[in-house]
PyMOL commands that place a pseudoatom at each C-alpha (Angstrom):
pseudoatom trace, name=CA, resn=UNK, resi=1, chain=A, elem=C, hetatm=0, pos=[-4.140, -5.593, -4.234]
pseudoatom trace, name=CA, resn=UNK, resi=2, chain=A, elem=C, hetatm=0, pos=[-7.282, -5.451, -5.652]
pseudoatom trace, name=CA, resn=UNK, resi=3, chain=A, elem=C, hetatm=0, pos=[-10.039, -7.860, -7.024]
pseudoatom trace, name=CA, resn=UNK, resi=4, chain=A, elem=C, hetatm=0, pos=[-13.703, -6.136, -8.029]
pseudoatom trace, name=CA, resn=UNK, resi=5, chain=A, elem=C, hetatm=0, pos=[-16.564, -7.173, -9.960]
pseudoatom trace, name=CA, resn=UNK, resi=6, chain=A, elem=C, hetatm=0, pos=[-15.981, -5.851, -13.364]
pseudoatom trace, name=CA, resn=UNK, resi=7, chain=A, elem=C, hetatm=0, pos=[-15.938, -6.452, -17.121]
pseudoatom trace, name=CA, resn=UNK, resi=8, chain=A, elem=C, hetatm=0, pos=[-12.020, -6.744, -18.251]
pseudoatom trace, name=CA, resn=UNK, resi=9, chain=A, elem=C, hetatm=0, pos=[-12.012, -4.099, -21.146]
pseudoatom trace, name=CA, resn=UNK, resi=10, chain=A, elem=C, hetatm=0, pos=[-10.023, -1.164, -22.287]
pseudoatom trace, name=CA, resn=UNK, resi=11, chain=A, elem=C, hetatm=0, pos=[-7.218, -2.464, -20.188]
pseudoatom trace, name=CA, resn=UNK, resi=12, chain=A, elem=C, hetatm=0, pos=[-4.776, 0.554, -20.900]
pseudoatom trace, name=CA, resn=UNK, resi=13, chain=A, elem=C, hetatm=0, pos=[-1.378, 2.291, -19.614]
pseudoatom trace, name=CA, resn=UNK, resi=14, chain=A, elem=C, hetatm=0, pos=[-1.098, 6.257, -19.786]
pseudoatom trace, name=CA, resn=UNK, resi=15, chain=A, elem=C, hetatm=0, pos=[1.938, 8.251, -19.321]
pseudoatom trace, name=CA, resn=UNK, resi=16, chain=A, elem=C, hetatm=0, pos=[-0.091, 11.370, -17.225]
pseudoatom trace, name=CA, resn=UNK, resi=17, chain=A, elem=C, hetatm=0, pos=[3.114, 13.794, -17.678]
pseudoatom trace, name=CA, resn=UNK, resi=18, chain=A, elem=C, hetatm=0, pos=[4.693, 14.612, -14.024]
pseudoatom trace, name=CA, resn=UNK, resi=19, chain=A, elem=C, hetatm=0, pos=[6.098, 11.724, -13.748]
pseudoatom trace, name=CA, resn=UNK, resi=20, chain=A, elem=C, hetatm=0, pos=[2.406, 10.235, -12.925]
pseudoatom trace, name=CA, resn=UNK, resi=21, chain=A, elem=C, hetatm=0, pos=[0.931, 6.832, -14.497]
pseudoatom trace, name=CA, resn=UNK, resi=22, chain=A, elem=C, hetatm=0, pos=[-2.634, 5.660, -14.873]
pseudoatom trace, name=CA, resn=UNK, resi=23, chain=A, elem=C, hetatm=0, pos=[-3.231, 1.850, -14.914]
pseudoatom trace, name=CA, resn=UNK, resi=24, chain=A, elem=C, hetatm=0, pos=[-7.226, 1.136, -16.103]
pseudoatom trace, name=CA, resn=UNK, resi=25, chain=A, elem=C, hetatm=0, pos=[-9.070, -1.601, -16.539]
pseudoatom trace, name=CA, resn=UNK, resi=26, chain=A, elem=C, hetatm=0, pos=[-13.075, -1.967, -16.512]
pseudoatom trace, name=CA, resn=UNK, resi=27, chain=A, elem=C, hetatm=0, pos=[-14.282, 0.205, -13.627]
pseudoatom trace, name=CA, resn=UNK, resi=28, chain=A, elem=C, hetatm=0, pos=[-10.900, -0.398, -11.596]
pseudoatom trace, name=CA, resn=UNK, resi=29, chain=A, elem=C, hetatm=0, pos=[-8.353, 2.716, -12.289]
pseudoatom trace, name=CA, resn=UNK, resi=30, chain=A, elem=C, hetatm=0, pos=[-4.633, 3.011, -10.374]
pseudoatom trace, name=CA, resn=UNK, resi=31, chain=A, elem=C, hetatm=0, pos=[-2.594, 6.050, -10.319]
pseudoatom trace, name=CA, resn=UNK, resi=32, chain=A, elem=C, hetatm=0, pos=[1.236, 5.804, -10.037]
pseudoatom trace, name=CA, resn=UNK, resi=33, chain=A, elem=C, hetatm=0, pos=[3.626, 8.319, -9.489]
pseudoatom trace, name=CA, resn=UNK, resi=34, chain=A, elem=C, hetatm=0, pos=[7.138, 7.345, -10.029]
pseudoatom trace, name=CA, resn=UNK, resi=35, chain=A, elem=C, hetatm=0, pos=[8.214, 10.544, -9.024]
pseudoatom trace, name=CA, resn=UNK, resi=36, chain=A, elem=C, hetatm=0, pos=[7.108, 10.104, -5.541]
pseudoatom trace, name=CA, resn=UNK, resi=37, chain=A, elem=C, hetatm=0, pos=[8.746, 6.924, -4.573]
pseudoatom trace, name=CA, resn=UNK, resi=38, chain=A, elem=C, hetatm=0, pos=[6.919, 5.278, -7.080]
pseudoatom trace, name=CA, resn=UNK, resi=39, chain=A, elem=C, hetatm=0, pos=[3.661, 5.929, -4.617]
pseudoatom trace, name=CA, resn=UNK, resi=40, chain=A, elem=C, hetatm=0, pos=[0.284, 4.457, -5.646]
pseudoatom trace, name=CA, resn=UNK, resi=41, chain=A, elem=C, hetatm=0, pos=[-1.550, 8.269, -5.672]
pseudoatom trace, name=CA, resn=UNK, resi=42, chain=A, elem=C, hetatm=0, pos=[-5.040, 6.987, -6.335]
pseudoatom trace, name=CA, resn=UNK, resi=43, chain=A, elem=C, hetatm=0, pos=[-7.578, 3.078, -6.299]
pseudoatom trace, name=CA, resn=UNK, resi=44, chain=A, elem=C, hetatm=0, pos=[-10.427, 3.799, -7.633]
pseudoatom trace, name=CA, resn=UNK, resi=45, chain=A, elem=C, hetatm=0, pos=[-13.668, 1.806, -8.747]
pseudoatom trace, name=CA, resn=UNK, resi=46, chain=A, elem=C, hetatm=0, pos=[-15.929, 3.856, -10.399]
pseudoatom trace, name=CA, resn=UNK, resi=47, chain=A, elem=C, hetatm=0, pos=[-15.932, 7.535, -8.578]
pseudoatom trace, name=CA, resn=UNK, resi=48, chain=A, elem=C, hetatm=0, pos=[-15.353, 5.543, -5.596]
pseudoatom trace, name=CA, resn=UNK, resi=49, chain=A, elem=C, hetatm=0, pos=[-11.523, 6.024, -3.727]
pseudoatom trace, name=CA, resn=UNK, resi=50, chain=A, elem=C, hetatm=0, pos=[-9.831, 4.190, -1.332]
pseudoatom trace, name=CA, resn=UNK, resi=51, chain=A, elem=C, hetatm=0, pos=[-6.556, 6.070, -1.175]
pseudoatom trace, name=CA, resn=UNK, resi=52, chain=A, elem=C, hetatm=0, pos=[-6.113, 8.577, 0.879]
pseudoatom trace, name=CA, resn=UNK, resi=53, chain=A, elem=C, hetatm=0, pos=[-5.701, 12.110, -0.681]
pseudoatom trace, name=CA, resn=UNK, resi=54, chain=A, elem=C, hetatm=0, pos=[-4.283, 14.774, 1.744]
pseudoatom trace, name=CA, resn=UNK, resi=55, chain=A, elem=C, hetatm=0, pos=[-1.187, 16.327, 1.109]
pseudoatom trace, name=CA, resn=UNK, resi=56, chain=A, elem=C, hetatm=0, pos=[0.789, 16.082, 4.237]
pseudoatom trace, name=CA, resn=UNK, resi=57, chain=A, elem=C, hetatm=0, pos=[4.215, 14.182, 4.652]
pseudoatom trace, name=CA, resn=UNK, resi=58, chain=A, elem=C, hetatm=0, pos=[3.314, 10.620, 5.265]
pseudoatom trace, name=CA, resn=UNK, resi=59, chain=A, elem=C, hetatm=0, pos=[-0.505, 10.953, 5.046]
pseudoatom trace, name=CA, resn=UNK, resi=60, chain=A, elem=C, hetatm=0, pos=[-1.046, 9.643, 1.235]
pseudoatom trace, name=CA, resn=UNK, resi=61, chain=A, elem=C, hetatm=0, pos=[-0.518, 7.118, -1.106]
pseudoatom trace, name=CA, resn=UNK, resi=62, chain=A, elem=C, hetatm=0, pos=[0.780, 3.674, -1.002]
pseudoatom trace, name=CA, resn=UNK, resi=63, chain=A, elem=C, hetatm=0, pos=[3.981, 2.976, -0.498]
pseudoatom trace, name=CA, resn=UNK, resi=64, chain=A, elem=C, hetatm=0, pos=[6.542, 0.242, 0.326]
pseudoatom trace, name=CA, resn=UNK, resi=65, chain=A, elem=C, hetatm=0, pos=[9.444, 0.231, 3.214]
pseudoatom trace, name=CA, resn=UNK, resi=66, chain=A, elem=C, hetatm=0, pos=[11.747, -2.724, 4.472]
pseudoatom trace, name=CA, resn=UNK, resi=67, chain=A, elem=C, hetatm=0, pos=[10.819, -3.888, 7.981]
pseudoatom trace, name=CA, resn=UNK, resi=68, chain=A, elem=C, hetatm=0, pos=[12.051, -3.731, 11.032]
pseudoatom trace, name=CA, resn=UNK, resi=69, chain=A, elem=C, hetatm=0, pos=[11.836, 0.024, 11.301]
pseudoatom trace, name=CA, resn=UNK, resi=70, chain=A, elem=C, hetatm=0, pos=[14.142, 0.121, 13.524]
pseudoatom trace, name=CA, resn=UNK, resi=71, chain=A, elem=C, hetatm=0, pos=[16.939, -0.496, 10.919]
pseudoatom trace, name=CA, resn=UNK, resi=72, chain=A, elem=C, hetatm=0, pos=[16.576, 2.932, 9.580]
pseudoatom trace, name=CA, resn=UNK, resi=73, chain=A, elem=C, hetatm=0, pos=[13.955, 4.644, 12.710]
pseudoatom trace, name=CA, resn=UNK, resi=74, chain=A, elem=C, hetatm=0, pos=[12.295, 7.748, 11.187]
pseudoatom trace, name=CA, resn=UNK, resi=75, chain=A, elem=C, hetatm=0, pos=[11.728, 9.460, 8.833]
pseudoatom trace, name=CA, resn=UNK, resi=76, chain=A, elem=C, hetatm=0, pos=[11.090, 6.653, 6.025]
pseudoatom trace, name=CA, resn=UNK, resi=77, chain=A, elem=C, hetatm=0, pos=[14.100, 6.051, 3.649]
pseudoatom trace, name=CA, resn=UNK, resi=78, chain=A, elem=C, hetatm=0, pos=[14.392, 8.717, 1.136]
pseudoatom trace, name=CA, resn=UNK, resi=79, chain=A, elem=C, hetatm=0, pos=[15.372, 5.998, -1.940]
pseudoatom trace, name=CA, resn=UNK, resi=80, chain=A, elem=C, hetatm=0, pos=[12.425, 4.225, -1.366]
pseudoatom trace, name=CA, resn=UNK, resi=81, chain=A, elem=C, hetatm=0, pos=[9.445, 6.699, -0.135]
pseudoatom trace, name=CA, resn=UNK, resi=82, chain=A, elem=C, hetatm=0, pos=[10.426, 9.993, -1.951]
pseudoatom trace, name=CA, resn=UNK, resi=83, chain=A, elem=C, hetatm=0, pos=[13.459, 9.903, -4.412]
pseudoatom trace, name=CA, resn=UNK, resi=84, chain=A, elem=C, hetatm=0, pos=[12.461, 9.269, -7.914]
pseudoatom trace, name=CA, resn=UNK, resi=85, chain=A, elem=C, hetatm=0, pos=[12.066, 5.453, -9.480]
pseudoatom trace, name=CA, resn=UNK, resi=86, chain=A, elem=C, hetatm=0, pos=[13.574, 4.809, -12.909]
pseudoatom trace, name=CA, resn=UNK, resi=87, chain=A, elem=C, hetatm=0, pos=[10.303, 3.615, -15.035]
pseudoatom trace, name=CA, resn=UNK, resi=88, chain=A, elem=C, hetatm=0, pos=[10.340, 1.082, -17.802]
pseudoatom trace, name=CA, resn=UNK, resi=89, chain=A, elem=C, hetatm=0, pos=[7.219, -0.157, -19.618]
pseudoatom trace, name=CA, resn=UNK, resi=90, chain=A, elem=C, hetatm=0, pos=[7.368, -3.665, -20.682]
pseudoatom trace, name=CA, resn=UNK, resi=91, chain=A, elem=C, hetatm=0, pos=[4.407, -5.621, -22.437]
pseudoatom trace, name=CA, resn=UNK, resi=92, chain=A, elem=C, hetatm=0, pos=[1.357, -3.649, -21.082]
pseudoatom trace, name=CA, resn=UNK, resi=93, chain=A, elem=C, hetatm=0, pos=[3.215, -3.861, -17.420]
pseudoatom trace, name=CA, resn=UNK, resi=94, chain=A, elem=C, hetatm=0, pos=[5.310, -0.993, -15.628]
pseudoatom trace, name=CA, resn=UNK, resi=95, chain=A, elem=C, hetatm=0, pos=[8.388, -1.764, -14.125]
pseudoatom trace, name=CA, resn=UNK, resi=96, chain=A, elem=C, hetatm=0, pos=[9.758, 1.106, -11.410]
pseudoatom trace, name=CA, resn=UNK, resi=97, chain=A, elem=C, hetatm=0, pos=[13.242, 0.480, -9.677]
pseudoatom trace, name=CA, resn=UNK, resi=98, chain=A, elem=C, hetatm=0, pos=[14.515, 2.480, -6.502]
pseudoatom trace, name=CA, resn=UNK, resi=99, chain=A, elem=C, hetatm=0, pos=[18.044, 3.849, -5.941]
pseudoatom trace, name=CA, resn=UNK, resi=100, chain=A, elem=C, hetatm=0, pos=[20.014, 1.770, -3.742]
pseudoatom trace, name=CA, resn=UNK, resi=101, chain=A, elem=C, hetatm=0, pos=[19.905, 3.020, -0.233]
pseudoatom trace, name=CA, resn=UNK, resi=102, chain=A, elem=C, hetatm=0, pos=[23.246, 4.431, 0.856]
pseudoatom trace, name=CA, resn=UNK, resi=103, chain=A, elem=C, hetatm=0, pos=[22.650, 3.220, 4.198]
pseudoatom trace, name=CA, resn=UNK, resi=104, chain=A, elem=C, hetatm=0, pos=[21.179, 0.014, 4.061]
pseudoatom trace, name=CA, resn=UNK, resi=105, chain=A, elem=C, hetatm=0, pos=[22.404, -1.144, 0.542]
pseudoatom trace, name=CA, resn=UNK, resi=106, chain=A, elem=C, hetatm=0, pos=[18.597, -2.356, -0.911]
pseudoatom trace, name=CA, resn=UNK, resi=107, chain=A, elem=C, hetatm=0, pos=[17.308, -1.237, -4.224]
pseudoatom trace, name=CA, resn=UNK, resi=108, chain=A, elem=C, hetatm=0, pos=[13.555, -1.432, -4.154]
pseudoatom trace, name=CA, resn=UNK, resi=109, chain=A, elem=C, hetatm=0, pos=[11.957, -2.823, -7.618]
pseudoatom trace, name=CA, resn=UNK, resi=110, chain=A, elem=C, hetatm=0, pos=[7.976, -2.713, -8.077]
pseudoatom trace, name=CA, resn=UNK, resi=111, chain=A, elem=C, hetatm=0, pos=[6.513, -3.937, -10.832]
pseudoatom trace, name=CA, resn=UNK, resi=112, chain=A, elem=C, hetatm=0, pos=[2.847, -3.131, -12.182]
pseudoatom trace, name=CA, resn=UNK, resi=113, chain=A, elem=C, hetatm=0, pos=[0.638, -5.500, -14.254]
pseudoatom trace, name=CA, resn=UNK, resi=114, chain=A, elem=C, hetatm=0, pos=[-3.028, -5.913, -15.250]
pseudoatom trace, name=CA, resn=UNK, resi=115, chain=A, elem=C, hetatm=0, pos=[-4.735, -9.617, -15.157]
pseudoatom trace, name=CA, resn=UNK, resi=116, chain=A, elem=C, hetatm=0, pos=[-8.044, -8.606, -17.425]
pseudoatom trace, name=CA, resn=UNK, resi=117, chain=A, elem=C, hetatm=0, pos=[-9.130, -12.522, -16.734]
pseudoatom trace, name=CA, resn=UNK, resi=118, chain=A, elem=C, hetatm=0, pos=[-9.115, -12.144, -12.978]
pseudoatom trace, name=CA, resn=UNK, resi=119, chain=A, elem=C, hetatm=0, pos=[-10.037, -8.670, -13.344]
pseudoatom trace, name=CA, resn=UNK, resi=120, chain=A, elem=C, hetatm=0, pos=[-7.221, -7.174, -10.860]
pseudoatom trace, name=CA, resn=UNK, resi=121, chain=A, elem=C, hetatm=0, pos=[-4.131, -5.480, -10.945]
pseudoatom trace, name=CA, resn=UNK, resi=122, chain=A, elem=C, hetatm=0, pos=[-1.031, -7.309, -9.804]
pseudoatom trace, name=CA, resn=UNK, resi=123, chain=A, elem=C, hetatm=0, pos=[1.394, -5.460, -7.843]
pseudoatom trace, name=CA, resn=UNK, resi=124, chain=A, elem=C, hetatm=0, pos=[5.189, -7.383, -7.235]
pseudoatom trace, name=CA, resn=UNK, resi=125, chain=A, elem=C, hetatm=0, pos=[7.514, -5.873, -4.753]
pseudoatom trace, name=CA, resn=UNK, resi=126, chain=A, elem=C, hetatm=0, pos=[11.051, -7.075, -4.667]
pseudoatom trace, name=CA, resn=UNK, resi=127, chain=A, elem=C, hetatm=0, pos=[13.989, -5.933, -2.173]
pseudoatom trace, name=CA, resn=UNK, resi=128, chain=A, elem=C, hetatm=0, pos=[17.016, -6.916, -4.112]
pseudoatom trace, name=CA, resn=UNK, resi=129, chain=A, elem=C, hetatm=0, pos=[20.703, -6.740, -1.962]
pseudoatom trace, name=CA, resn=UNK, resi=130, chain=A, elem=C, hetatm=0, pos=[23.097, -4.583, -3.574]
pseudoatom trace, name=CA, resn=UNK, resi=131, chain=A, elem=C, hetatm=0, pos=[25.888, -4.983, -0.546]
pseudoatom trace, name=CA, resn=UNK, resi=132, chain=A, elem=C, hetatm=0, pos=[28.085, -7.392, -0.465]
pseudoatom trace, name=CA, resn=UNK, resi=133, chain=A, elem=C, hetatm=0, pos=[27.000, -9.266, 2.888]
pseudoatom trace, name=CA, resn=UNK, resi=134, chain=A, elem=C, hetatm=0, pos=[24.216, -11.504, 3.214]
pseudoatom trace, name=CA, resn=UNK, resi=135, chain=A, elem=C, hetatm=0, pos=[21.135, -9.880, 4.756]
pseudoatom trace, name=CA, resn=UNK, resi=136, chain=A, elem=C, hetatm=0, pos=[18.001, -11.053, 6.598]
pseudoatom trace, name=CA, resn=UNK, resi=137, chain=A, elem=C, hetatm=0, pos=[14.767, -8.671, 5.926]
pseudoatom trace, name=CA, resn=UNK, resi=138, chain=A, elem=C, hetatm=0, pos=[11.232, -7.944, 5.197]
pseudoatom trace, name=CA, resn=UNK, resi=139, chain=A, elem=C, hetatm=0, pos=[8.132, -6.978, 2.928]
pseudoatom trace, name=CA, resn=UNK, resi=140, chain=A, elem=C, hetatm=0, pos=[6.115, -3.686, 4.495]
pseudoatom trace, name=CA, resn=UNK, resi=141, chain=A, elem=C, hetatm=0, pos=[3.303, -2.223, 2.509]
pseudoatom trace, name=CA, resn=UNK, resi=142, chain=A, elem=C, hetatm=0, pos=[1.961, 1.041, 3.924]
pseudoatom trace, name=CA, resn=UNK, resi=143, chain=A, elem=C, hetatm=0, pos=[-1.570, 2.550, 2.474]
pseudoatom trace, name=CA, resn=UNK, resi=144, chain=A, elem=C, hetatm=0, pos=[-3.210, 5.478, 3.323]
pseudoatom trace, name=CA, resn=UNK, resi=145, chain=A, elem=C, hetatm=0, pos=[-6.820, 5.161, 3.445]
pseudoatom trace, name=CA, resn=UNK, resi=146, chain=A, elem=C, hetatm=0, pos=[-9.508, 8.285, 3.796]
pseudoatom trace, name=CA, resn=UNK, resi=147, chain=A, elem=C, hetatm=0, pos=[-10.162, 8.471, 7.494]
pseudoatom trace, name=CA, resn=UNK, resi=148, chain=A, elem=C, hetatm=0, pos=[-13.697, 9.959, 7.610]
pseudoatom trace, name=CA, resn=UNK, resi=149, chain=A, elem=C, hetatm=0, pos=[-15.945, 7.577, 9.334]
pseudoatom trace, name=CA, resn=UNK, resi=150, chain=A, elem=C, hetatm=0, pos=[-13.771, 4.228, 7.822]
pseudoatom trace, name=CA, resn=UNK, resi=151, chain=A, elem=C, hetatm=0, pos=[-14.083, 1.144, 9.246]
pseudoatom trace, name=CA, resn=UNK, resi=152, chain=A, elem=C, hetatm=0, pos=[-11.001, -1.454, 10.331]
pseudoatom trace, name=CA, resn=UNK, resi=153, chain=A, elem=C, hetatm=0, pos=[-11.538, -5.017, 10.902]
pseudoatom trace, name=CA, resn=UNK, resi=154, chain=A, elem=C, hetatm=0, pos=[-9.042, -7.671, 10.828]
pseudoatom trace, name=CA, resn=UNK, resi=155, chain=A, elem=C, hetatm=0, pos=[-8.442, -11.432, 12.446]
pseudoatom trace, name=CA, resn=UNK, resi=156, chain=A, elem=C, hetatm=0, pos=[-7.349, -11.163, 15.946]
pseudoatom trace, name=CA, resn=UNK, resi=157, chain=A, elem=C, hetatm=0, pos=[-8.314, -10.841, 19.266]
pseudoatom trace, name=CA, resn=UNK, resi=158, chain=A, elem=C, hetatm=0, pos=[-8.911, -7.587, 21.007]
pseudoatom trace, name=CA, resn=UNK, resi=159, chain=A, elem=C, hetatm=0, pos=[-7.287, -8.846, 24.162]
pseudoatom trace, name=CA, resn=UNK, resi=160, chain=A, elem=C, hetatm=0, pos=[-4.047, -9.294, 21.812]
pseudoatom trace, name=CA, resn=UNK, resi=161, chain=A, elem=C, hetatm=0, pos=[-3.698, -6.150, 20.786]
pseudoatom trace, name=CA, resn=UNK, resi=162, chain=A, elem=C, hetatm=0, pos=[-0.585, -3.748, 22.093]
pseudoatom trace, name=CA, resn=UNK, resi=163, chain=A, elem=C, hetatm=0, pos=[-0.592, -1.270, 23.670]
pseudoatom trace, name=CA, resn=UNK, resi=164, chain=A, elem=C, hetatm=0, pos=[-3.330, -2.162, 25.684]
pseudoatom trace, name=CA, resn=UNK, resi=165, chain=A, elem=C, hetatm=0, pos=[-6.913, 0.327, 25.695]
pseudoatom trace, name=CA, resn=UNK, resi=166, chain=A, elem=C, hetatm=0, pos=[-4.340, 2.786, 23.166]
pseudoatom trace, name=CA, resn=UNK, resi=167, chain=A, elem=C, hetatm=0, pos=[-7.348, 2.365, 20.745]
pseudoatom trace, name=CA, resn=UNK, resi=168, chain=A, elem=C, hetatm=0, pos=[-11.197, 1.467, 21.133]
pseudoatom trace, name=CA, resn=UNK, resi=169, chain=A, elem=C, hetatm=0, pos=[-11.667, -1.870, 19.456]
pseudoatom trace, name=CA, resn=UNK, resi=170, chain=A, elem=C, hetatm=0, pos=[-14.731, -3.603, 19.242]
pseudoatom trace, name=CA, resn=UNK, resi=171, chain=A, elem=C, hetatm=0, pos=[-14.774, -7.298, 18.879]
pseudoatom trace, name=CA, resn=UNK, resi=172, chain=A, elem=C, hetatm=0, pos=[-17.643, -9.432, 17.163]
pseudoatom trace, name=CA, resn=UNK, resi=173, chain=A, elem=C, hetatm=0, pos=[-18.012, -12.203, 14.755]
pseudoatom trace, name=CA, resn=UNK, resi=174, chain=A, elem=C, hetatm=0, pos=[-14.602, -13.598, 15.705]
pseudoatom trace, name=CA, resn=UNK, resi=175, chain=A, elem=C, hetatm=0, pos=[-12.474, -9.980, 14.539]
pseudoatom trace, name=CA, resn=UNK, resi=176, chain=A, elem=C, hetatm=0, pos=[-11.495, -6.582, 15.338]
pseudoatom trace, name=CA, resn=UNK, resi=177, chain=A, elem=C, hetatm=0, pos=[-13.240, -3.575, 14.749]
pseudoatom trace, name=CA, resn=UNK, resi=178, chain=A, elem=C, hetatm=0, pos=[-12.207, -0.086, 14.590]
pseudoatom trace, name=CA, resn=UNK, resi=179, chain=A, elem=C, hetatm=0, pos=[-14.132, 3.141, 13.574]
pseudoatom trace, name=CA, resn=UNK, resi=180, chain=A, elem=C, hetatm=0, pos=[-11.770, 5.352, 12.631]
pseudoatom trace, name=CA, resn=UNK, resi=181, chain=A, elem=C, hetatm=0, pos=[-11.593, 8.783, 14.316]
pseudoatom trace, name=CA, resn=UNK, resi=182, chain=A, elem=C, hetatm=0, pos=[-8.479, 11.755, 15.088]
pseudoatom trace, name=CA, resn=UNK, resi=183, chain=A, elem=C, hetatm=0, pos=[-6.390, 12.417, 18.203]
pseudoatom trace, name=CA, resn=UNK, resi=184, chain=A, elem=C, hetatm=0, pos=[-3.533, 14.676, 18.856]
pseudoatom trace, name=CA, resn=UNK, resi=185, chain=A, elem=C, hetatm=0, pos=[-1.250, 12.781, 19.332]
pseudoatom trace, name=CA, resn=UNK, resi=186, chain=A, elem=C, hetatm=0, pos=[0.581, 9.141, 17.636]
pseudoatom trace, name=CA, resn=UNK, resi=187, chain=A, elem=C, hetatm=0, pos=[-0.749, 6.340, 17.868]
pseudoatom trace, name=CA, resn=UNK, resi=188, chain=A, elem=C, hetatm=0, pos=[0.411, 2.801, 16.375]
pseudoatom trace, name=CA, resn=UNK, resi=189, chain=A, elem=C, hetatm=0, pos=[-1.024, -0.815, 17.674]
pseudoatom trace, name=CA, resn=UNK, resi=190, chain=A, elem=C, hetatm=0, pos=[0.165, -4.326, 16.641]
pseudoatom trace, name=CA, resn=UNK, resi=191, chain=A, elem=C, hetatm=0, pos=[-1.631, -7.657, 16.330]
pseudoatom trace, name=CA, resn=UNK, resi=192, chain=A, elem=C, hetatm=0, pos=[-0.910, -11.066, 15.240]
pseudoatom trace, name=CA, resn=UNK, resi=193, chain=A, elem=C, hetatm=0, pos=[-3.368, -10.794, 12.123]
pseudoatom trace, name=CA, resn=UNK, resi=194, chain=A, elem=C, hetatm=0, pos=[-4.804, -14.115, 10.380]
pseudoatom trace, name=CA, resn=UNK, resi=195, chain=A, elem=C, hetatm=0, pos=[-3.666, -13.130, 6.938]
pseudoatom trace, name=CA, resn=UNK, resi=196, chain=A, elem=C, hetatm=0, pos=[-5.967, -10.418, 5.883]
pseudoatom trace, name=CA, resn=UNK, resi=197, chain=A, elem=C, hetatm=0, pos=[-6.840, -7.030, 6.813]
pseudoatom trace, name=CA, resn=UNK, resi=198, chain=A, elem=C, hetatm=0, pos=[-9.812, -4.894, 5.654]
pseudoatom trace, name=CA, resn=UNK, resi=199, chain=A, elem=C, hetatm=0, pos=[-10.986, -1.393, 5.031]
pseudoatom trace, name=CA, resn=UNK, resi=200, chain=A, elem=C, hetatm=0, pos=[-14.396, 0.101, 4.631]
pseudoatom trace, name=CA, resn=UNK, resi=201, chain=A, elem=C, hetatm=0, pos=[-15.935, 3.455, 3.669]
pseudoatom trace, name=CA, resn=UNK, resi=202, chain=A, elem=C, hetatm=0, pos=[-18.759, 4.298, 2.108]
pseudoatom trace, name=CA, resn=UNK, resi=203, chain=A, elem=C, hetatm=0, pos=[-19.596, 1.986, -0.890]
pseudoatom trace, name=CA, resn=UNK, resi=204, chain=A, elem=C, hetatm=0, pos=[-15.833, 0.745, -1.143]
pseudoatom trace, name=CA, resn=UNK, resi=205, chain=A, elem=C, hetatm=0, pos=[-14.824, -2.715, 0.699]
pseudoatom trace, name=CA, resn=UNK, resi=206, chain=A, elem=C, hetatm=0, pos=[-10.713, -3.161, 0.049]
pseudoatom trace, name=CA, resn=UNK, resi=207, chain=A, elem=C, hetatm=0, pos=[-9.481, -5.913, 1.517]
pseudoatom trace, name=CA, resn=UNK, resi=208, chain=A, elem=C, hetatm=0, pos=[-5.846, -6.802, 1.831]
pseudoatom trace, name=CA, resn=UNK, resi=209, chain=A, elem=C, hetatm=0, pos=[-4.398, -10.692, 1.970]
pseudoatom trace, name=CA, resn=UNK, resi=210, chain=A, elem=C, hetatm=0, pos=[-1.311, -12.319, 2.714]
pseudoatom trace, name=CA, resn=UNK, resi=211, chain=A, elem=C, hetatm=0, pos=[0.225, -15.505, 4.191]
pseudoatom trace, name=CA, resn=UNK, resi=212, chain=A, elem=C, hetatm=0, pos=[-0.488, -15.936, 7.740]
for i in range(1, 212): cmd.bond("trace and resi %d" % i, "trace and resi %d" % (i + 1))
show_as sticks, trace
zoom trace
């Protein structure tokens, strides 16, 4: 999740009351509120935040769905965004399990950990079947970045991305670029991404990687 320069000391877990958990390390400090669908509140490095911190439905934190949508449409699941995670602390690590979806049958399990040699935080999601049919699925993590004057970029063409001329990317050194800016009204795009996806603002680079 994230990786930053910094000395690995005073690694520590607090219990913040309100169902809220801080996760520090070095300069690097996570906030965790199991309360909230076991939402990451807060990423910080230094003073300097990445998370978005408005208050609105769906406009903070972040959080972690199944995929396709369209199994369950809108609004998110209620189990895994909103309801309450059971929290158990084991060995410096924090381990925060979903109810099992009435609908859909998947308990969502997310455990927190600290590497102080590689200086990051480990996050592990797991989507564990509680029905009794076998059932094909898939990983979706959601973060809410601050939007004023944040910049996108990720591996992909322009020309690739859907809708068409929805959204006014630039392209240059082989990736997409987005300034981020408001509109009333929805707007969602998808690309075939290289296997990472990154987020600037101010002083604060966060970069995201996966398998392509």
């Amino acid at each position: 999740v994230g990786c930053c320069s910094v000395s690995a000391q005073n690694a520590s877990v607090r219990n913040l009351g309100e169902s809220k958990y801080e996760m520090a390390m070095g300069e690097l400090a996570m906030v965790i509120d199991a309360g909230k669908g076991g939402k990451i509140l807060s990423f910080k490095h230094g003073e300097l935040e990445s998370i978005s911190q408005l208050t609105m439905r769906e406009t903070f934190g972040s959080t972690f769905w199944t995929s396709p949508q369209k199994e369950w449409n809108w609004p998110p699941v209620q189990e895994y965004d909103k309801m309450p995670y059971a929290v158990e602390e084991r060995d410096g690590a924090l381990v925060m399990t979903s109810l099992v979806s009435e609908r859909l049958k998947f308990q969502i399990r997310k455990e927190f950990a600290m590497d102080e040699a590689g200086n990051a935080f480990v996050i592990t999601y797991s989507i564990v079947n509680r029905g009794d049919m076998p059932r094909k699925v898939a990983p979706w993590e959601i973060t809410r970045v601050l939007n004023e004057g944040g910049l996108i970029f990720f591996d992909a063409p322009v020309e690739g991305i859907t809708p068409v001329n929805l959204m006014d990317f630039s392209s240059k050194y082989g990736a997409a670029w987005y300034l981020s800016d408001e509109a009333a009204e929805n707007r969602k795009i998808n690309a075939d991404g290289k296997g990472w996806l990154a987020y600037k603002n101010d002083k604060f680079l966060l970069i995201k990687t996966f398998e392509d």
